[in-house]
N, C-alpha and C positions, 0 to 999 in steps of 0.2 A: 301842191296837191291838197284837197281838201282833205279835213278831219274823216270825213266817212269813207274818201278813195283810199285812206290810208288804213284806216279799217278793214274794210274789204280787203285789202292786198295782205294783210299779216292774218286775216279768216282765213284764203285760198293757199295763203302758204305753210301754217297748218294743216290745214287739210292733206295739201302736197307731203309734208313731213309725216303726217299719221300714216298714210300712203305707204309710203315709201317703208316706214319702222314695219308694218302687217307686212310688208312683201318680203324685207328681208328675214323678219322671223321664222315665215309660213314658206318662204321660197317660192313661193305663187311667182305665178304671171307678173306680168311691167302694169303700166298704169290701169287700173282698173276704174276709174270715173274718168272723163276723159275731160279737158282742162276745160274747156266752156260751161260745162257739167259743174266743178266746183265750183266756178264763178256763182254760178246759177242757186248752188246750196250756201254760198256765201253773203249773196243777195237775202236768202230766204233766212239765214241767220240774224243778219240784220235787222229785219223787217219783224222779225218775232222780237226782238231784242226792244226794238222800238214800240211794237205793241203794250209791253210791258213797264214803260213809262221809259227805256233807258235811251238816252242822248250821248249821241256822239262828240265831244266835242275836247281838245284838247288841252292838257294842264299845261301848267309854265315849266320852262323846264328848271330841273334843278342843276348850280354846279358841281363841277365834279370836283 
């Protein structure tokens, strides 16, 4: 998986989590943006992120 798919997949799952914490606090309704929806605001996080000089790109990892 590329640096940025992997990006993108821990933005929309976020979002899914913020989601989720508002509903169960408020007792609201079930999903309220509907999942192509975040894709879409996780796209457009990116894309601002990038505007702003930031690169996606991954560190080494450390051990554990």
């Amino acid at each position: 998986m590329k640096d940025q798919d992997m990006v993108l997949s821990i933005i929309v799952n976020a979002i899914q989590f913020a989601l989720q914490q508002a509903r169960k606090d408020s007792g609201g309704p079930g999903d309220v943006i509907p999942p192509e929806e975040r894709v879409d605001l996780a796209r457009a996080i990116l894309a601002a992120l990038s505007e702003q000089g930031f690169e996606v790109t991954r560190a080494p990892s450390e051990p554990r």
